[in-house]
C-alpha positions in Angstrom: -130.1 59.9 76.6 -128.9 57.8 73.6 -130.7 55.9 70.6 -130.0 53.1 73.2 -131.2 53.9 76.2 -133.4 53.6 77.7 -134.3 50.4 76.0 -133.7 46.4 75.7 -131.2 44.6 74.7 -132.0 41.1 73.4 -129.0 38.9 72.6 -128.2 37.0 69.2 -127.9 33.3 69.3 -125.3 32.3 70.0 -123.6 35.5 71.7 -120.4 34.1 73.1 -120.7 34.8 76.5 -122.3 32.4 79.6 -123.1 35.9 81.5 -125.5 36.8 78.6 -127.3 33.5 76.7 -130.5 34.1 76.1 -130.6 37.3 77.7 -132.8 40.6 77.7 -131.0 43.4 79.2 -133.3 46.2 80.1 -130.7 49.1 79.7 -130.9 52.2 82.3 -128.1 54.7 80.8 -125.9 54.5 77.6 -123.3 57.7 76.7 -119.6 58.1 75.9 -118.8 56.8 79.4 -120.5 52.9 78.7 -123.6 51.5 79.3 -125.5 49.9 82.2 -128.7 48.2 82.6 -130.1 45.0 84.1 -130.6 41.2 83.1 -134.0 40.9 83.7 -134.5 37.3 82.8 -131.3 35.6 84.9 -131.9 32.9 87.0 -132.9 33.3 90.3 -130.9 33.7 92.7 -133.0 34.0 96.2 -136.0 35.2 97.3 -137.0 38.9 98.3 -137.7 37.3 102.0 -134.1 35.7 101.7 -132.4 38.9 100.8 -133.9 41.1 103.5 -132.7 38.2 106.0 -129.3 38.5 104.5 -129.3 42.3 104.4 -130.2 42.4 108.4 -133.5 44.1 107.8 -136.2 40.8 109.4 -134.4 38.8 111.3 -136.5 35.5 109.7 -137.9 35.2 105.8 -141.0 37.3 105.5 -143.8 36.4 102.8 -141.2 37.0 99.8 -143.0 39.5 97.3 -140.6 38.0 94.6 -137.4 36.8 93.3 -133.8 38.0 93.1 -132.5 37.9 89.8 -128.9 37.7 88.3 -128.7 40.9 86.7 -125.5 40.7 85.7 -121.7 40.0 86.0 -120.7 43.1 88.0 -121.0 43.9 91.6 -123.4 41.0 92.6 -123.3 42.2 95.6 -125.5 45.1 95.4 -129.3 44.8 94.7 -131.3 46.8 92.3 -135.1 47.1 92.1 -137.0 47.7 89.3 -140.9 48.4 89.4 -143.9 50.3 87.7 -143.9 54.0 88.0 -147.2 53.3 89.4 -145.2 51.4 92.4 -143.3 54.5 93.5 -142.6 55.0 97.3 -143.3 58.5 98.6 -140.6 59.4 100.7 -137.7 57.1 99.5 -134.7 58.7 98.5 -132.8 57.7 95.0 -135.6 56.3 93.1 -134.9 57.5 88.7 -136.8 56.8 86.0 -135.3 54.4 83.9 -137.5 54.3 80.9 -141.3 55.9 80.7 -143.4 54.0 83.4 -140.4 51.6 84.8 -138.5 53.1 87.6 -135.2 51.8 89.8 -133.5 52.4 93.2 -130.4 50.3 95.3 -131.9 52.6 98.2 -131.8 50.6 101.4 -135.1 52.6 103.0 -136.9 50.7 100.0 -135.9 47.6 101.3 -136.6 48.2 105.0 -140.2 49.3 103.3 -140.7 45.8 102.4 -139.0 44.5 105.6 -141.8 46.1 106.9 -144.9 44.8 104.5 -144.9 47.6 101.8 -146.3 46.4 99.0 -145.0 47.3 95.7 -147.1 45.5 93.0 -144.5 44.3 89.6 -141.2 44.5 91.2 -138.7 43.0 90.3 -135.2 42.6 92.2 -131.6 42.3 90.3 -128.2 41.2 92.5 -125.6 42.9 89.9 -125.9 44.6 86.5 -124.5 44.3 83.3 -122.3 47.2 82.5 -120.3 48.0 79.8 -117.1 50.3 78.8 -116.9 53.0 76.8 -117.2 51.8 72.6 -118.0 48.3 74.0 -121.5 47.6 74.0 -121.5 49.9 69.9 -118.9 47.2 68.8 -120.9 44.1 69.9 -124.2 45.8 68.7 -122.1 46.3 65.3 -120.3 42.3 65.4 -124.4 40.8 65.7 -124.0 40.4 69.1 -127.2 42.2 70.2 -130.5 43.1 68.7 -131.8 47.1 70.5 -135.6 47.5 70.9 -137.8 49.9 72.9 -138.3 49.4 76.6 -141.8 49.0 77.6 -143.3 48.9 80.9 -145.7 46.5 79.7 -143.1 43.9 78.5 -140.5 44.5 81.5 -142.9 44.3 84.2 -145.5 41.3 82.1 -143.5 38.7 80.7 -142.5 36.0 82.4 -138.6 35.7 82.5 -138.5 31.9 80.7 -140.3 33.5 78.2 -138.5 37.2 77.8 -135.9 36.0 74.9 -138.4 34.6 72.6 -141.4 37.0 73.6 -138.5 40.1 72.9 -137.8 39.0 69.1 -141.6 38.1 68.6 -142.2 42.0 69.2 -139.8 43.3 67.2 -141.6 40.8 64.0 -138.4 38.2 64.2 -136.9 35.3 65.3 -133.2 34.6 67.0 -133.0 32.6 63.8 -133.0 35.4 62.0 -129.8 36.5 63.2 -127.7 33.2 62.9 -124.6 33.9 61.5 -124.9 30.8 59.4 -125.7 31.2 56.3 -127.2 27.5 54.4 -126.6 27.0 50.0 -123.6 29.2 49.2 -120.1 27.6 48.0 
């Protein structure tokens, strides 16, 4: 574990980078070797019923139990889930605890779980992740380019993703405005 992770990421207006505007990273793992986690306010990118159509596991879109979101820039192609501790599957293999109460999997038998009706109350589904090398996310943390606050099942699993950015600086007791690299009134 780091001072990082397991936490949030909330990024400074403007940050620079179309991946990441307006973003609220909930990051899984930070150590010499980078830092990973998941964009959990990205648009939408299909339904839970469209995913398990695409991933061969109904053959025709169930009641969709949620939303895919873009969770990043890298491999879009695999699909991470995020729920409530209290959501665990017995019997799935590969489930971790991200952060106290909020755990993750990219295990298939979860999917074919839901394929099959499981209900798992506050998940939440990311295609890709937003990962980072080693020194890279410290530097942009150091240039402004992110705030780091706690991760908290409550916030991660209750806020809706429109209203993630604002609702992340609100509970740390500031505004995006407060990190504006503008400064107004000196020569």
């Amino acid at each position: 574990m780091s001072a990082l992770a397991p936490g949030i990421l909330i990024a400074a207006p403007p940050i620079g980078d179309p991946n990441f505007d307006r973003s609220v990273v909930l990051l899984a793992s930070h150590d010499e070797k980078g830092a990973f986690g998941w964009v959990i306010n990205g648009p939408t990118m299909m339904t839970i019923g469209q995913l398990l159509v695409r991933a061969e596991i109904t053959e025709d879109v169930v009641e969709s139990p949620g939303q895919v979101r873009r969770g990043g820039p890298v491999s879009e192609e695999q699909v991470w889930l995020v729920y409530p501790e209290s959501s665990r599957l017995v019997g799935v293999e590969g489930q971790f605890q991200v952060a106290p109460g909020i755990v993750a999997t990219a295990s298939r038998s979860f999917l074919e779980r839901l394929g099959q009706g499981q209900k798992v109350p506050g998940l939440l589904a990311f295609a890709g992740y937003a990962g980072w090398g080693p020194g890279q996310l410290e530097n942009e943390i150091r240039v402004g380019g992110w705030l780091p606050g706690p991760a908290e099942d409550e916030f991660v699993f209750g806020t809706p993703a429109d209203e993630a950015w604002t609702r992340a600086y609100e509970r740390l007791g500031t505004s995006p405005m407060a990190f504006n690299s503008r400064t107004v009134g000196l020569a």
